[in-house]
DSSP file (Angstrom, degrees, kcal/mol; ACC not computed):
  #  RESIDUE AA STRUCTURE BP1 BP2  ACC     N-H-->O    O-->H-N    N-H-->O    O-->H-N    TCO  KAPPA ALPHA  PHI   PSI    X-CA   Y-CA   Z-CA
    1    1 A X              0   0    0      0, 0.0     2,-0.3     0, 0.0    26,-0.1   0.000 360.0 360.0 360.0 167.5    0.0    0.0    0.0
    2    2 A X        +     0   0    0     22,-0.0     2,-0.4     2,-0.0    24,-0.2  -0.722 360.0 176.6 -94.5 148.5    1.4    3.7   -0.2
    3    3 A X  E     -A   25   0A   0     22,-1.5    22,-3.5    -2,-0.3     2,-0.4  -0.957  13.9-174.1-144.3 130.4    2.9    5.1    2.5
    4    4 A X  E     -A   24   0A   0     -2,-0.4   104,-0.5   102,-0.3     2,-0.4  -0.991  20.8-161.5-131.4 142.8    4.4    8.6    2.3
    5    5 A X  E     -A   23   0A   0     18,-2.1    18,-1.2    -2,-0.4    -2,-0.0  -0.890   7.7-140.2-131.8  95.2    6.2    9.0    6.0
    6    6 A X  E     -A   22   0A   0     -2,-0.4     2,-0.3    16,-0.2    16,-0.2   0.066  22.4-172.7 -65.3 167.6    7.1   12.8    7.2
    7    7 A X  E     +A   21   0A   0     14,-1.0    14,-2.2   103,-0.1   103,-0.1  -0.937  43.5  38.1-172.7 137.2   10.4   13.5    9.1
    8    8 A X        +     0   0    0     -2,-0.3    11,-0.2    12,-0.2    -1,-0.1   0.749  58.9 140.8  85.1  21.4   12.1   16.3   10.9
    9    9 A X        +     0   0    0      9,-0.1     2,-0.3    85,-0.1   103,-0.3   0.129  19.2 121.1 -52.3-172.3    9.8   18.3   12.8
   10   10 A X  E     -e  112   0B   0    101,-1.2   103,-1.8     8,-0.1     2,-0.3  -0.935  65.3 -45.8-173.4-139.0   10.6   19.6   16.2
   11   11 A X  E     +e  113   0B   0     -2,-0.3     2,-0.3   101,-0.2   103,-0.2  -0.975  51.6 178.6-129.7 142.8   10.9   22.6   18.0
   12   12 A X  E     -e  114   0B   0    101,-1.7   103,-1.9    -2,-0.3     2,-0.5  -0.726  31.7-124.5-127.4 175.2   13.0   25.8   16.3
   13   13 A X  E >   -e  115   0B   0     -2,-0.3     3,-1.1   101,-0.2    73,-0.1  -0.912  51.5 -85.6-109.1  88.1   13.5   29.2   17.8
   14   14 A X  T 3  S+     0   0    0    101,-0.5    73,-0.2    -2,-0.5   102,-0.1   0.297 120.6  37.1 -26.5 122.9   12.1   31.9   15.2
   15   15 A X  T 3  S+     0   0    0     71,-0.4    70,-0.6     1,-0.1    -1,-0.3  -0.154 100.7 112.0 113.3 -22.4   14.5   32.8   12.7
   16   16 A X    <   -     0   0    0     -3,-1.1    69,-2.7    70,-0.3    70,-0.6   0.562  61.4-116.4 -70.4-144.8   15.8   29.3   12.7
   17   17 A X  E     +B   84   0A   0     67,-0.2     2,-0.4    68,-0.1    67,-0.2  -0.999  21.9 177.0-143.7 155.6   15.7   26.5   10.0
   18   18 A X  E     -B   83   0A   0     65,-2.6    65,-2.5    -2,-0.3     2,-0.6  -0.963  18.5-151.8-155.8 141.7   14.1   22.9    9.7
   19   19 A X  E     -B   82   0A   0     -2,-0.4     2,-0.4    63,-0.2    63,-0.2  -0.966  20.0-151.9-120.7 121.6   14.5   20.8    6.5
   20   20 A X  E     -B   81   0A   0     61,-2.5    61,-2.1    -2,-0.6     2,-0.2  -0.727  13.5-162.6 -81.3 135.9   11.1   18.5    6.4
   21   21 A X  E     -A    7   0A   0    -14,-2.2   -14,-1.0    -2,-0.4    59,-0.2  -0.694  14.0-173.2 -76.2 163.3   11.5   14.9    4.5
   22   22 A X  E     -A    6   0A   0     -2,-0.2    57,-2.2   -16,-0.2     2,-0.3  -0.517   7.8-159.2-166.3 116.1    9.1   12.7    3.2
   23   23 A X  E     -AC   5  78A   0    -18,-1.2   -18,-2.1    55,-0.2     2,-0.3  -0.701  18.2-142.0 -99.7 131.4    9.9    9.1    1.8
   24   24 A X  E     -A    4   0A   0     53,-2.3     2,-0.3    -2,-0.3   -20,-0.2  -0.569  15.5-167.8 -83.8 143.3    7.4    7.6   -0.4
   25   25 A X  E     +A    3   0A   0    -22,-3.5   -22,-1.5    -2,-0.3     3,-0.1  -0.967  55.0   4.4-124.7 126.8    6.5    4.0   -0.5
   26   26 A X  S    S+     0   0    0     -2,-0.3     2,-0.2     1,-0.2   -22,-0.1   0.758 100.6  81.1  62.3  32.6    4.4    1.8   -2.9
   27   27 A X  S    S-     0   0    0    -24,-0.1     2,-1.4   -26,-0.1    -1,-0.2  -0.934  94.7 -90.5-144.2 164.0    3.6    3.9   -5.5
   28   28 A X    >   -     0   0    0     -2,-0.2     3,-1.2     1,-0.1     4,-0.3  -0.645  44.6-161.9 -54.6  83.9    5.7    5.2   -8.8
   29   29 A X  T 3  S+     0   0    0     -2,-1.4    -1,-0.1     1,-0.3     5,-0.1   0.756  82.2  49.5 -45.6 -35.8    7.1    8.2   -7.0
   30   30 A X  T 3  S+     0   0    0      1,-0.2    -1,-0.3    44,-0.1     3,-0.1  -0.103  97.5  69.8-109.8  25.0    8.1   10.1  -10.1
   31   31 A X  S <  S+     0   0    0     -3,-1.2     2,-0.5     1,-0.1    -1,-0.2   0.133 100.6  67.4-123.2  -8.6    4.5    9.6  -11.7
   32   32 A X  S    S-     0   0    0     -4,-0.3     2,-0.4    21,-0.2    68,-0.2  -0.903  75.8-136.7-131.7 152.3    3.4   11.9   -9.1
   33   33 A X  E     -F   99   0B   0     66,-1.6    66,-1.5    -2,-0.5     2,-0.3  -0.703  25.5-139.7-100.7 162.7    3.7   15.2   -8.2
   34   34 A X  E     +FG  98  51B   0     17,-1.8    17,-3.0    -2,-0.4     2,-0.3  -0.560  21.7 167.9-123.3 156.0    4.3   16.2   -4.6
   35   35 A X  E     -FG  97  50B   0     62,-4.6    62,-3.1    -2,-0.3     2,-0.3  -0.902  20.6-135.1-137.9 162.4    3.0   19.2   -1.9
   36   36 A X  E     +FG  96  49B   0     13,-1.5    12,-1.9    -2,-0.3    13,-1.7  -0.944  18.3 177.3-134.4 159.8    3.0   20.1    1.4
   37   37 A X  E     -FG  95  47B   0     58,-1.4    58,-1.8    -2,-0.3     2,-0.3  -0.829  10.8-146.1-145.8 176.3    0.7   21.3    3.2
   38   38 A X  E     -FG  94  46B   0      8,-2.7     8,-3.8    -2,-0.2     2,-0.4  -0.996   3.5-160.8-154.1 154.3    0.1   22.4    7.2
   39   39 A X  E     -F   93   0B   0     54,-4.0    54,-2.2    -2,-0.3     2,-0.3  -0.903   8.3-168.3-147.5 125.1   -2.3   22.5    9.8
   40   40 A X    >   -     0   0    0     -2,-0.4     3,-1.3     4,-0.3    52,-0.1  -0.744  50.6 -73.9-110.3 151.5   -2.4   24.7   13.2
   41   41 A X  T 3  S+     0   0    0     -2,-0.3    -1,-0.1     1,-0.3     3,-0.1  -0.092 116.7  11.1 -33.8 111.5   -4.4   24.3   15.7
   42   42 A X  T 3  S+     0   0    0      1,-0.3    -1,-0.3    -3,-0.1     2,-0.2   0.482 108.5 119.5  69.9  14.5   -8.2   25.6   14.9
   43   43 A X  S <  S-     0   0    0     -3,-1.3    -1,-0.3     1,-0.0     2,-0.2  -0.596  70.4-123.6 -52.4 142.4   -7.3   25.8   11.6
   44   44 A X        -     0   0    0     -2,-0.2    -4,-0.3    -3,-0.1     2,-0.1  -0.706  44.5 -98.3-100.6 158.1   -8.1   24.5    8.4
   45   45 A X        -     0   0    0     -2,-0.2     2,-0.6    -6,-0.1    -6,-0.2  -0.322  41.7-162.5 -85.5 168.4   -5.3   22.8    6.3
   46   46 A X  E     -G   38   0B   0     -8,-3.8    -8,-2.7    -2,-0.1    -1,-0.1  -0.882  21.6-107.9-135.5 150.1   -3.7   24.8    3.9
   47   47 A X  E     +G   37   0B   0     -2,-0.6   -10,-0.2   -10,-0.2     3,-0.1  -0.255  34.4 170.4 -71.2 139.7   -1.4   24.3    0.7
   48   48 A X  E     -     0   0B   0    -12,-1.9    13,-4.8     1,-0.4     2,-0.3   0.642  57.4 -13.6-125.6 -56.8    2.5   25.4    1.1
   49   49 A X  E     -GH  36  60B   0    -13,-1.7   -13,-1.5    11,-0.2    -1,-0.4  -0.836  51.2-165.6-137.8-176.2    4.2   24.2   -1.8
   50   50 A X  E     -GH  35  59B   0      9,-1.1     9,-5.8    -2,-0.3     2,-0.3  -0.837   1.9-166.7 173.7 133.5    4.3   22.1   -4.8
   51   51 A X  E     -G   34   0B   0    -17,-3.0   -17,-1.8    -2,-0.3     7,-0.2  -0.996  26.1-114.0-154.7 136.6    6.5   20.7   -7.3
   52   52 A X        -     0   0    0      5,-0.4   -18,-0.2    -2,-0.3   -20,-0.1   0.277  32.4-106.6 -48.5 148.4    6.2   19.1  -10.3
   53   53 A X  S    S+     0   0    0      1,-0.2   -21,-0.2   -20,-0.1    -1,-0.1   0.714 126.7  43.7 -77.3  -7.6    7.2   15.0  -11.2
   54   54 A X  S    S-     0   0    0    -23,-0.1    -1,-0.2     3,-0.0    20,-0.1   0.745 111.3-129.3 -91.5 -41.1   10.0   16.3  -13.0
   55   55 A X  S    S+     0   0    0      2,-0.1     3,-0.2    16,-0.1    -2,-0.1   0.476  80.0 114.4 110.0   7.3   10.9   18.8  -10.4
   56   56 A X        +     0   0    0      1,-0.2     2,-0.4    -5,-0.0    -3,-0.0   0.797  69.6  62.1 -86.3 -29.4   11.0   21.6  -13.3
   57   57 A X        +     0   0    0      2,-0.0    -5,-0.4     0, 0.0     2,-0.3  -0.604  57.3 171.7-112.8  86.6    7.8   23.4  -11.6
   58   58 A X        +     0   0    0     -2,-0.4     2,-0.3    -3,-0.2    -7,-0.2  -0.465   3.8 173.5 -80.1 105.3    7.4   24.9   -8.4
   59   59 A X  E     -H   50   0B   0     -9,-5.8    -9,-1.1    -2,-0.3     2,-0.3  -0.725  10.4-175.9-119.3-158.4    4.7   26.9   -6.9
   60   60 A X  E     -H   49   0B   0     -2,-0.3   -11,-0.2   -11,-0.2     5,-0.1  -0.926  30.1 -90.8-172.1 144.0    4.3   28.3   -3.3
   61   61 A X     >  -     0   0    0    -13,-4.8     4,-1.2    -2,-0.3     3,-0.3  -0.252  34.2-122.8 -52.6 155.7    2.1   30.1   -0.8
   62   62 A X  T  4 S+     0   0    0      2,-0.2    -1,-0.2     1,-0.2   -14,-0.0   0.745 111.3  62.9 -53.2 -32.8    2.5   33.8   -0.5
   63   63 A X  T  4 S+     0   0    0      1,-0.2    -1,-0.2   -15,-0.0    -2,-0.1   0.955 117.0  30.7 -67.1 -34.1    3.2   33.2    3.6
   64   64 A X  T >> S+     0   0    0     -3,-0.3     4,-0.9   -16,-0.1     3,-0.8   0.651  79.7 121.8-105.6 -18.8    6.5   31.1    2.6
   65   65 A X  T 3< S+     0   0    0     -4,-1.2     4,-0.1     1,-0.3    -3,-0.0  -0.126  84.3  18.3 -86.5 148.4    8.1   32.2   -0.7
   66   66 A X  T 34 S+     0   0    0      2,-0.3    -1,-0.3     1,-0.1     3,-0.1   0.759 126.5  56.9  74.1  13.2   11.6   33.1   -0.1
   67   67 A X  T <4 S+     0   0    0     -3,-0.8    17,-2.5     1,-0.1    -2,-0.2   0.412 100.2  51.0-158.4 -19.8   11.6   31.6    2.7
   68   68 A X     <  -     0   0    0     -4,-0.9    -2,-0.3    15,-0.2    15,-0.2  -0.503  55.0-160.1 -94.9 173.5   10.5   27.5    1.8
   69   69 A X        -     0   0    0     13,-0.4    13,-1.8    -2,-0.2    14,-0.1  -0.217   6.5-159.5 171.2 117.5   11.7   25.6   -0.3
   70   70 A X  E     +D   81   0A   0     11,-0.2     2,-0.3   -11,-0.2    11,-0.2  -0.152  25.2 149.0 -71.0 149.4   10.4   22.2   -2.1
   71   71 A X  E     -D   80   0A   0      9,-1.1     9,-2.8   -20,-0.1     2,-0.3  -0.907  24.4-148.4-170.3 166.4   12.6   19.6   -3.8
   72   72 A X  E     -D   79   0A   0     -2,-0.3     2,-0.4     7,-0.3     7,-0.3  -0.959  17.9-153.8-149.5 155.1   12.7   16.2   -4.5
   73   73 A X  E  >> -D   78   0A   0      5,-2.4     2,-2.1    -2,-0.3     4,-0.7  -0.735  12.9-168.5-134.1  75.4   15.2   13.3   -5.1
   74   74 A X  T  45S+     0   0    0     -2,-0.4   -44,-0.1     2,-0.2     5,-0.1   0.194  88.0  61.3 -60.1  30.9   13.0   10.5   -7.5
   75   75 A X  T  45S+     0   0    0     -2,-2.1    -1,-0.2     3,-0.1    -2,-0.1   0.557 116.3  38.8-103.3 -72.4   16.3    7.7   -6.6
   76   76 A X  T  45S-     0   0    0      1,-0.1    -2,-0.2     2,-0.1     3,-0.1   0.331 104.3-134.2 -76.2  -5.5   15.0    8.3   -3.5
   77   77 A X  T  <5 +     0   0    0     -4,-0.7   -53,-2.3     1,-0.2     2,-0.4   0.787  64.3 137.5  67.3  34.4   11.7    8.5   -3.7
   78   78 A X  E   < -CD  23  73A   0     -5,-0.6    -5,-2.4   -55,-0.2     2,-0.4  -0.938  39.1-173.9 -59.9 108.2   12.0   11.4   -1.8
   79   79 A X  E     - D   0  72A   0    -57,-2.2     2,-0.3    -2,-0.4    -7,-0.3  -0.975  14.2-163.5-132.6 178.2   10.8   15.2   -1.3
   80   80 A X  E     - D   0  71A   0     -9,-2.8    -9,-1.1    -2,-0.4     2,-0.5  -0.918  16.5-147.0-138.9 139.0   11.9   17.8    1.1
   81   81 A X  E     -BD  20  70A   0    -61,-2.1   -61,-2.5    -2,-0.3     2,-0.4  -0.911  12.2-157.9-131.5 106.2   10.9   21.1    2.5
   82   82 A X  E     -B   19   0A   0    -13,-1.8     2,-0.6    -2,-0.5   -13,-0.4  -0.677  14.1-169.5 -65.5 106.6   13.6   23.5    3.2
   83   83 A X  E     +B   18   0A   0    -65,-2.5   -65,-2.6    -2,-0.4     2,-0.3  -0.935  13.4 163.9-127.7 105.0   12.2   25.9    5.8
   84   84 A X  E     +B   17   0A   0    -17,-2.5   -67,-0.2    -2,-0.6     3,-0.2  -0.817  55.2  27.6-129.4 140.2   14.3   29.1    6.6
   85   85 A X  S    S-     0   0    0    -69,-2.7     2,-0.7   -70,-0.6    -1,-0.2   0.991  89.8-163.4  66.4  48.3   13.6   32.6    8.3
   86   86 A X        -     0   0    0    -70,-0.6     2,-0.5    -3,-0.2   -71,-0.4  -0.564  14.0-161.8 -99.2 141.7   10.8   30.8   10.5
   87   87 A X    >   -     0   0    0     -2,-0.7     3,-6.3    -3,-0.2     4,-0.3  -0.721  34.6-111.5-116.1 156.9    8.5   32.3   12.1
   88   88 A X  G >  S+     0   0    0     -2,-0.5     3,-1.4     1,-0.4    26,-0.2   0.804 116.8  68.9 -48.0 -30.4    5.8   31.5   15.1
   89   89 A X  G 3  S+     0   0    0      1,-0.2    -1,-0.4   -26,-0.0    -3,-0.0   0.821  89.6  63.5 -46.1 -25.1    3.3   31.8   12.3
   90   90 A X  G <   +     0   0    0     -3,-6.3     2,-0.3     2,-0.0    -1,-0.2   0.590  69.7 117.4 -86.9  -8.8    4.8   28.6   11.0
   91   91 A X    <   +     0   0    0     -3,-1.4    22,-0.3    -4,-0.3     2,-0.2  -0.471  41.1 111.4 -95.4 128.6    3.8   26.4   13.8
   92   92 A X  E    S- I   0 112B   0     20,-2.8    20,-2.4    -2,-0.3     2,-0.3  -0.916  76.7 -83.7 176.5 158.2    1.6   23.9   12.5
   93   93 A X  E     -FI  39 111B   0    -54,-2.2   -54,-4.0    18,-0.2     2,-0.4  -0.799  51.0-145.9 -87.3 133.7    1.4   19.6   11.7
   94   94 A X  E     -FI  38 110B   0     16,-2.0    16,-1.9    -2,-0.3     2,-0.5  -0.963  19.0-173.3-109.7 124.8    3.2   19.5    8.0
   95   95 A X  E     -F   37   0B   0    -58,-1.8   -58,-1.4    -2,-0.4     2,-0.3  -0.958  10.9-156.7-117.8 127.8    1.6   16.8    5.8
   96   96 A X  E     -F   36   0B   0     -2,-0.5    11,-1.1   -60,-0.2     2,-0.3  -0.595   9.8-171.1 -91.1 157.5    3.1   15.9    2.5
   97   97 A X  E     -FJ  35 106B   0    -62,-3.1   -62,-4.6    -2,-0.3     2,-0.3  -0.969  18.6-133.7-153.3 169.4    0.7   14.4    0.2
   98   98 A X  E     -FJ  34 105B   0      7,-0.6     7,-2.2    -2,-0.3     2,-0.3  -0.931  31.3-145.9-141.5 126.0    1.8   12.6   -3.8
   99   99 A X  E     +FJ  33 104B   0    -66,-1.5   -66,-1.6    -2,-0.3     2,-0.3  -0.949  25.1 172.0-102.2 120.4   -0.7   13.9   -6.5
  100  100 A X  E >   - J   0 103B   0      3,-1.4     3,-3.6    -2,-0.3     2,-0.3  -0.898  63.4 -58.8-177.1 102.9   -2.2   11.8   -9.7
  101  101 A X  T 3  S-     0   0    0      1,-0.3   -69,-0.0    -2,-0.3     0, 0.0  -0.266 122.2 -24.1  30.8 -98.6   -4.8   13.0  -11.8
  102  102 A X  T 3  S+     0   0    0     -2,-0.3     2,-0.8    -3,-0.1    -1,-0.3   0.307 118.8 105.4-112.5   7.0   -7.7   13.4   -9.3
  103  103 A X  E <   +J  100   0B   0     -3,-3.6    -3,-1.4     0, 0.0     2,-0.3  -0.719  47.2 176.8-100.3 119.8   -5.8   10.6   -6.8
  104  104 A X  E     -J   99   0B   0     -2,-0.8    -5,-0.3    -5,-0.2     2,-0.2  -0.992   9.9-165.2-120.1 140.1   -4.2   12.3   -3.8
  105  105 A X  E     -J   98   0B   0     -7,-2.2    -7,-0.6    -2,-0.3     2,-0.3  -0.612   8.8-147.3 -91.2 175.2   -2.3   10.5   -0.6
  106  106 A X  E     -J   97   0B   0     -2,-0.2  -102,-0.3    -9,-0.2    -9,-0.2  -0.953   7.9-135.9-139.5 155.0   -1.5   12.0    2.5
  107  107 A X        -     0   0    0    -11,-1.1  -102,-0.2    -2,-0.3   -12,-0.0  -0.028  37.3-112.3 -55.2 163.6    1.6   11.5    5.2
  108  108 A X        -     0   0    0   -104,-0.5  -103,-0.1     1,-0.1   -13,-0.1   0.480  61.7-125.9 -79.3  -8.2    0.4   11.3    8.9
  109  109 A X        -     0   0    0    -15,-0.1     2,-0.4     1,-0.1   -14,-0.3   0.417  13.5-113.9 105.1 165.8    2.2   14.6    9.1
  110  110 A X  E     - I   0  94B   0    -16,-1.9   -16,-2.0  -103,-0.1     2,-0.2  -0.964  29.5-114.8-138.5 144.9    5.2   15.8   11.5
  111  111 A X  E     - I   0  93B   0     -2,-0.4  -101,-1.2   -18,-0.2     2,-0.3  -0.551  23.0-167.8 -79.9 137.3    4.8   18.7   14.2
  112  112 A X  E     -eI  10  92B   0    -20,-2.4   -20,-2.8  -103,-0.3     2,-0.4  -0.954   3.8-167.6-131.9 125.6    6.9   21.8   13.5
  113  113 A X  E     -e   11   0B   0   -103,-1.8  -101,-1.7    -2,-0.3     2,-0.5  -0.864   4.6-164.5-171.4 103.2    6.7   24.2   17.0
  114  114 A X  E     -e   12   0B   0     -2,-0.4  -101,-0.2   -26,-0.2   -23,-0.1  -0.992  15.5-149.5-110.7 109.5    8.3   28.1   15.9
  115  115 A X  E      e   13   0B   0   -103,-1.9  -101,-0.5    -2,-0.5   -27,-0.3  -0.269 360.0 360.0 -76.6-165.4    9.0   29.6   19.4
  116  116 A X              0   0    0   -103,-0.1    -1,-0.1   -29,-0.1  -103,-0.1  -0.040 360.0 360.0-127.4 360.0    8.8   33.7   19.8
């Protein structure tokens, strides 16, 4: 079955950095394209990035650009969310989810904690 499995959460001190993973399982990795997404507390979730199966297209929210950045490693069945210049806004469950026509998965997602 597919499994995409988040990694590299914690707790940062605003201003820091945290580089998210997420290893895909049991699907063609590089047939799909991959996002993240987050959800804080009383919140609904909301899209952060997104990149293309080739890795050629990128887009991002307006709260993160210039300050994320999405990537992927298809040997590795891999993608990655570079998260720099963070701020207490950011603190939220990050879920990656693997995209295919109308077929979406989701991660169980990894807590990321921005102190003040």
């Amino acid at each position: 079955q597919v499994q995409l499995v988040e990694s590299g959460g914690g707790l940062v001190q605003a201003g820091g950095s945290l580089r998210l993973s997420c290893a895909a399982s049991g699907l063609t990795f590089s047939s799909y394209a991959m996002g993240w997404f987050r959800q804080a507390p009383g919140a609904e979730r909301e899209f952060v990035a997104t990149l293309s199966r080739g890795g050629g297209y990128t887009d991002y929210a307006d709260t993160v650009k210039g300050r994320f950045t999405i990537s992927r490693d298809n040997a590795k069945n891999t993608v990655y969310l570079q998260m720099n210049s963070l701020k207490p806004e950011d603190t939220a469950v990050y879920y990656c989810a693997a995209d295919r026509n109308s077929l979406r998965y989701w991660g169980q997602g990894t807590q990321v904690t921005v102190s003040s």
